[in-house]
C-alpha positions in Angstrom: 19.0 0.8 1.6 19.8 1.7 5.5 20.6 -1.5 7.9 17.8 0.6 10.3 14.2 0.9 9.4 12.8 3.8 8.6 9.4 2.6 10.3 8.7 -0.3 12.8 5.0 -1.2 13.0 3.9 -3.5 15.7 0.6 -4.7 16.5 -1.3 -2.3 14.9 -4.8 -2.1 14.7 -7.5 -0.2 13.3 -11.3 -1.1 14.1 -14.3 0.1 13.0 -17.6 -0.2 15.3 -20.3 -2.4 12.8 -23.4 -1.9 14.9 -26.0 0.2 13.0 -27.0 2.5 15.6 -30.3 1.1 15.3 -32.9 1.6 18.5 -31.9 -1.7 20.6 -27.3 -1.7 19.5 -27.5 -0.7 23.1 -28.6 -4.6 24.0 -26.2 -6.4 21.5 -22.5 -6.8 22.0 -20.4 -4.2 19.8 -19.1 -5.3 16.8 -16.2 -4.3 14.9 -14.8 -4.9 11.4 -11.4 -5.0 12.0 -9.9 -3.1 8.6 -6.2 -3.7 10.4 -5.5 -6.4 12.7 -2.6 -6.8 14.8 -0.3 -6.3 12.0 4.0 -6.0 12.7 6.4 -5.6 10.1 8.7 -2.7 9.2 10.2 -0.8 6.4 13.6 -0.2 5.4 15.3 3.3 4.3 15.2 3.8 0.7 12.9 0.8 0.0 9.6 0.2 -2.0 7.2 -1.9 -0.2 4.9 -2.8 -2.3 1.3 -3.5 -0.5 -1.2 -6.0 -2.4 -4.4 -7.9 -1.9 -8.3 -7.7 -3.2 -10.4 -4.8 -2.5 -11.1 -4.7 1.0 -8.3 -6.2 2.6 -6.8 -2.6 4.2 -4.1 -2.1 2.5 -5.4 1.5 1.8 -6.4 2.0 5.5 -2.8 0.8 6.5 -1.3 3.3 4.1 -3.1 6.4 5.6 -2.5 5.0 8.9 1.1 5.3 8.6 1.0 9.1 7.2 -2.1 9.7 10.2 -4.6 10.4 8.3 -6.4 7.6 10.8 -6.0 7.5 13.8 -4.8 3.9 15.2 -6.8 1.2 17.5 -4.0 0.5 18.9 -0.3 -0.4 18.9 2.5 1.0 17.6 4.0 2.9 14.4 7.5 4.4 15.2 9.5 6.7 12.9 13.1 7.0 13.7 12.6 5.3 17.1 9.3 7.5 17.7 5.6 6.4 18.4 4.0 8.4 16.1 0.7 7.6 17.4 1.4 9.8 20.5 2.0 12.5 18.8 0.3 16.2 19.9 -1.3 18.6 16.3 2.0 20.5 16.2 4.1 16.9 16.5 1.7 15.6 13.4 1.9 18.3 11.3 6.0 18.8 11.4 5.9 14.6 10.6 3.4 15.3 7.7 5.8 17.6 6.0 7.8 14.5 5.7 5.4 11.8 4.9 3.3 12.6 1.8 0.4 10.2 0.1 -0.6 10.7 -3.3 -4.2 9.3 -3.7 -6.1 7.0 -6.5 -8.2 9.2 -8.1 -6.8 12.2 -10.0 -10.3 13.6 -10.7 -11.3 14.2 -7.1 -7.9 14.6 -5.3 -7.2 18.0 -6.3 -9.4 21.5 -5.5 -10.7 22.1 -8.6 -10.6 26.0 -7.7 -7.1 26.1 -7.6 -4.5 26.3 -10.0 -1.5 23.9 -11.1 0.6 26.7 -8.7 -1.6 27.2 -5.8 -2.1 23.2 -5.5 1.5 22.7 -5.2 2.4 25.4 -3.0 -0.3 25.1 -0.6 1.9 22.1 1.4 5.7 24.6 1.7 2.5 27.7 3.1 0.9 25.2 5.0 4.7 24.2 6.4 6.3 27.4 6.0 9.0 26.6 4.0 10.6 29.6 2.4 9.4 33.0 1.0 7.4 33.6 -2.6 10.5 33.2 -4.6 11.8 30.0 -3.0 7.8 28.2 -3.0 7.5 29.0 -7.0 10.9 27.5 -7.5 11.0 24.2 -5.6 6.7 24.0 -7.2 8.6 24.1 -10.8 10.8 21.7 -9.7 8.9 19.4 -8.8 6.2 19.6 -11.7 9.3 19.9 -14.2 10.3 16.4 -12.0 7.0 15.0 -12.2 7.0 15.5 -15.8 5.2 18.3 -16.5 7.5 20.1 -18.9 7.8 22.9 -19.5 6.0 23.7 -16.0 5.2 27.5 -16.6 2.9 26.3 -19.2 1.1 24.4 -16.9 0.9 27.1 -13.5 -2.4 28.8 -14.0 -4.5 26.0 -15.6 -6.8 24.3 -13.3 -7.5 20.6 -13.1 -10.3 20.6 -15.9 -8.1 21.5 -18.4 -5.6 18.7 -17.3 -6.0 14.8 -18.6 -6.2 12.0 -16.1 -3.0 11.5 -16.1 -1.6 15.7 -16.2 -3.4 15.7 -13.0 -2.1 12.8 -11.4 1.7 14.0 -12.1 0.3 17.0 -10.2 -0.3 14.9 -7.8 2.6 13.2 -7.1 4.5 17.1 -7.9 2.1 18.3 -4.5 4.1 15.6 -3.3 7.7 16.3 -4.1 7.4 19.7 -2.7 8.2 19.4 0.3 11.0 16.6 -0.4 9.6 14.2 2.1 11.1 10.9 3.4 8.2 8.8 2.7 5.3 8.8 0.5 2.8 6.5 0.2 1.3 5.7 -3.4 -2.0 4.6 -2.8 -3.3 2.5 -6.4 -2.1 5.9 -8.4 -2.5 4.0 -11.5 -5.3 2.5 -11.6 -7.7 5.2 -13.0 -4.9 5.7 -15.9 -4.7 4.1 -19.8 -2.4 1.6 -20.0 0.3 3.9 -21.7 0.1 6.3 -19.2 0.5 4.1 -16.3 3.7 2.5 -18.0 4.8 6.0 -17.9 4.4 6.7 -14.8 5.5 3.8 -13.1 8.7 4.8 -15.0 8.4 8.1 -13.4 8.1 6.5 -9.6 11.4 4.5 -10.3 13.4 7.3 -11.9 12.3 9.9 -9.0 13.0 6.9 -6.0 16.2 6.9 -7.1 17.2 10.5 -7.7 15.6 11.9 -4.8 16.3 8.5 -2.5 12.5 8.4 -0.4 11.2 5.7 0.9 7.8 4.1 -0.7 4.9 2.2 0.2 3.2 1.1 -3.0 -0.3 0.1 -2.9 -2.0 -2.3 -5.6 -4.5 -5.1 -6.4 -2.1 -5.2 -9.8 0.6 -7.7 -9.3 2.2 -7.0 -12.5 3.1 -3.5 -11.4 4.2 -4.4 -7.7 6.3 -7.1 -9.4 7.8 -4.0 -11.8 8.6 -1.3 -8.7 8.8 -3.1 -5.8 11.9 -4.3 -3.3 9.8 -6.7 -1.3 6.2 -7.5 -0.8 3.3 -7.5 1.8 0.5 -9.9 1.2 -2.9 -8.7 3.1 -6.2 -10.8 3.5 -8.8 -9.4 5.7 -6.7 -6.9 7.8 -3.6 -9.5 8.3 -0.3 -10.3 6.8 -0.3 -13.4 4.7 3.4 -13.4 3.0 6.1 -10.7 3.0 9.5 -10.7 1.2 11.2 -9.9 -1.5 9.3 -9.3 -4.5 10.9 -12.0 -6.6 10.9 -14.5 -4.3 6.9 -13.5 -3.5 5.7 -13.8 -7.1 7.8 -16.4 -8.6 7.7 -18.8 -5.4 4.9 -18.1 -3.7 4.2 -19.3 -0.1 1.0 -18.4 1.0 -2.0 -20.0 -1.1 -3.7 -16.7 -1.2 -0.9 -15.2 -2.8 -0.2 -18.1 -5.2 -4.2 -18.3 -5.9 -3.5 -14.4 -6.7 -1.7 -14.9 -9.3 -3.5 -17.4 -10.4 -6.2 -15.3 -11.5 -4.1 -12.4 -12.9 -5.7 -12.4 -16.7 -3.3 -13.4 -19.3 -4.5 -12.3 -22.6 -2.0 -14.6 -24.3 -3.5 -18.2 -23.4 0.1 -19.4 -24.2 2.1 -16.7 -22.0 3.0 -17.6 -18.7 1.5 -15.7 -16.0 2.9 -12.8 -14.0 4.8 -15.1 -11.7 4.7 -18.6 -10.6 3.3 -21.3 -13.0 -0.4 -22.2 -12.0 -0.7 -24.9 -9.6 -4.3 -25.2 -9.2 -4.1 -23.2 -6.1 -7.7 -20.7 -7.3 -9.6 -18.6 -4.7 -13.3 -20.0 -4.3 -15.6 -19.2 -2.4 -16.9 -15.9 -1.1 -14.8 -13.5 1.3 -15.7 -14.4 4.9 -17.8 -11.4 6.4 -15.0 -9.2 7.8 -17.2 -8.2 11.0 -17.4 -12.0 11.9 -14.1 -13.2 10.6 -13.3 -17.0 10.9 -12.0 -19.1 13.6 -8.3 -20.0 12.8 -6.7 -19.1 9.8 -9.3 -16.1 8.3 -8.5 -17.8 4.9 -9.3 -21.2 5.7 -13.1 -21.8 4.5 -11.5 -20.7 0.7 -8.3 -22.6 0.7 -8.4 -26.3 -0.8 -4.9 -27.0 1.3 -7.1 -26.2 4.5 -6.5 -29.0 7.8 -8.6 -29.5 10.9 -5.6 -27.1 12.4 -6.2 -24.7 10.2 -9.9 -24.0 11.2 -9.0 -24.3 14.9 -5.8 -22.3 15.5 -4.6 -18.6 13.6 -1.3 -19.0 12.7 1.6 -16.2 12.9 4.0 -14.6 10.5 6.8 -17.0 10.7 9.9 -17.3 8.4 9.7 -20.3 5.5 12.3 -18.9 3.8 15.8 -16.5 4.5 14.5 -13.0 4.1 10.9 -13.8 3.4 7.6 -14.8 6.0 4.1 -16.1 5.9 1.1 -16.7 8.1 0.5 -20.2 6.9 1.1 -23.6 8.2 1.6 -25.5 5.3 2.8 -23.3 3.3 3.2 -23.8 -0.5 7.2 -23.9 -0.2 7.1 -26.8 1.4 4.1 -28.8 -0.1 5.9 -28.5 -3.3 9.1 -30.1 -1.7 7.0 -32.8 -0.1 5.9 -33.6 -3.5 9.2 -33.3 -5.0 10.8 -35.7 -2.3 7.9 -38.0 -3.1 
C-alpha cells in the first residue's frame, strides 16, 4: 500500500429532512435523520477497508457517497488532493470511470433487457473508451476475470438465464471494465448460498491483488470483513465507533458495540469460539435510539452496560487507544480489561 491516501474524508455529512410534509411541518422545527454524521477518516492506496455495523447505521449511504451517487451535507471527500464534492457533470462523470460500486442485489442490479455483452460495455460507450473491437475484448476480459469462463458462452444470455451468483460475477465484470482505482462492494454477498459467497470472496482477493484497486467493503457479516479486510471501520448511527486494523478490531476489540458485535455473531458449534474476541458479556440490549432524535452524549450510551454519567452528557471523538487503531469511546474495552488485569 501507498504512504498517501487515496481518499481523505473529513467531516462528512449526509442528512435527510424527517418532517412528513404534513399540512402544519411549516410550524415545527425541521428534523433530520442524520444517515452520516461528521465522519473523518481516510483510505490508503491498495487497501481493503472493510465497513461494518447493523442495518441502518450508513455504511451503504457512505459507500455511495464516496462514488457520488449522493450528493453530500457537507464536508469534504478528496481524491488525490481533490474535493470531489465540488465537482461540475463532466468533472463527475471522468471520476466515475474510476470509481465503480457493485451493488447487493444481483436480481435487480442489472437491465434485464440487456445482454451479458451490452451490460458490460455500456460503462467503456458511456466513457468512450476505445472502438467495437477494443470494448468486446477488455468485456471478455473482465467476465473471463470475474469468472465467467468461457465468456463467449455467456455474451448473449440475459440475466434470467443467469443464477444469483452468474449475475453477480457480471456485476463485479461491469465493474472491471473500465479498470477503475476504486470500487466499492456494497454487501455483494449477502443474497448468495454459502458456497457461492466463499467463492467469491476468493474472487475479490485474487482480482485486489492482480489488478491492485483500492476497496471499500461493506458488511453486517464480520466473518467475511475479518477474511478480506486490511483494517476496519465500525459505524453506529451515522458515526465512527472503532477503526483499525482488522486483527486488532476483531480479536481485541475496543469499542463495546464492536465487542457486543461479535458477541452475537451465531456460532453453530456451541463449543467453537466466536469469530473474534472471546465473549465478555459485553451484549447489545435495548432498542436502537431513534436516529432522527439521537441521544445526548455518546449515541450508544442508553444500550451499553459500561455507560457513566459522562457518557450520557458529553459525545466523545475518534481518539487513538491503541498504535494504528482508534475509537469513539471513553472507556474503552482495551483498557477496562487492563484495569482488571492490574487488579
Amino acid at each position: 500500500m501507498s504512504s498517501d491516501p487515496l481518499f481523505e474524508i473529513r467531516g462528512l455529512q449526509k442528512w435527510y429532512r424527517s418532517n412528513d410534509g404534513g399540512l402544519f411541518d411549516f410550524l415545527r422545527d425541521e428534523q433530520f435523520l442524520k444517515a452520516v454524521d461528521d465522519i473523518s477518516f481516510d483510505i490508503e492506496q491498495g487497501e481493503i477497508l472493510g465497513v461494518a455495523g447493523q442495518s441502518g447505521c450508513g455504511k451503504s449511504t457512505l459507500g455511495e457517497l464516496l462514488v457520488l451517487l449522493r450528493e453530500a451535507t457537507g464536508g469534504e471527500i478528496r481524491f488525490r488532493d481533490e474535493n470531489i464534492v465540488d465537482y461540475d457533470a463532466a468533472e463527475r462523470k471522468a471520476f466515475r470511470r474510476d470509481c465503480q460500486i457493485i451493488f447487493q442485489n444481483p436480481y435487480e442490479s442489472l437491465n434485464p433487457r440487456f445482454t451479458v455483452s451490452q451490460t458490460v460495455v455500456e460503462p467503456l460507450t458511456i466513457h468512450d473508451i476505445g472502438d467495437s473491437e477494443e470494448r468486446s475484448a477488455r468485456a471478455m476480459r473482465a467476465l473471463e476475470d470475474a469468472g465467467l469462463t468461457p465468456a463467449d458462452q455467456y455474451l448473449d444470455k440475459f440475466p434470467t438465464e443467469l443464477s444469483g451468483g452468474e449475475r453477480q460475477r457480471v456485476s463485479i465484470a461491469r465493474a472491471l471494465v473500465t479498470d477503475p482505482e476504486f470500487i466499492v462492494a456494497d454487501e455483494p454477498v449477502s443474497m448468495l448460498d454459502v458456497s457461492i459467497r466463499t467463492e467469491i470472496l476468493h474472487l475479490f482477493e485474487k482480482l485486489q491483488a492482480e489488478r491492485d484497486f483500492t476497496m471499500l467493503y461493506i458488511s453486517h457479516d464480520l466473518s467475511t470483513i475479518n477474511y478480506l479486510a486490511d483494517r476496519t471501520l465500525i459505524m453506529y448511527l451515522g458515526a465512527i465507533a472503532e477503526l483499525g486494523d482488522t486483527q486488532s478490531v476483531i480479536q481485541n476489540p475496543s469499542h463495546p458495540y464492536t465487542e457486543a458485535l461479535l458477541n452475537s455473531v451465531p456460532v453453530p458449534d456451541p463449543d467453537a469460539g466466536r469469530v473474534g474476541a472471546e465473549n465478555t458479556g459485553s451484549d447489545i440490549s435495548g432498542d436502537v435510539p431513534d436516529p432522527v432524535d439521537l441521544p445526548t452524549g455518546c449515541r450508544f450510551h442508553p444500550r451499553c452496560k459500561y455507560a457513566t454519567e459522562e457518557c450520557r452528557e458529553r459525545e466523545p471523538e475518534l481518539a487513538a487507544v491503541d498504535p494504528g487503531r482508534e475509537a469513539a469511546c471513553f472507556h474503552p474495552v482495551v483498557e477496562r480489561v487492563d484495569e482488571a488485569a492490574q487488579e
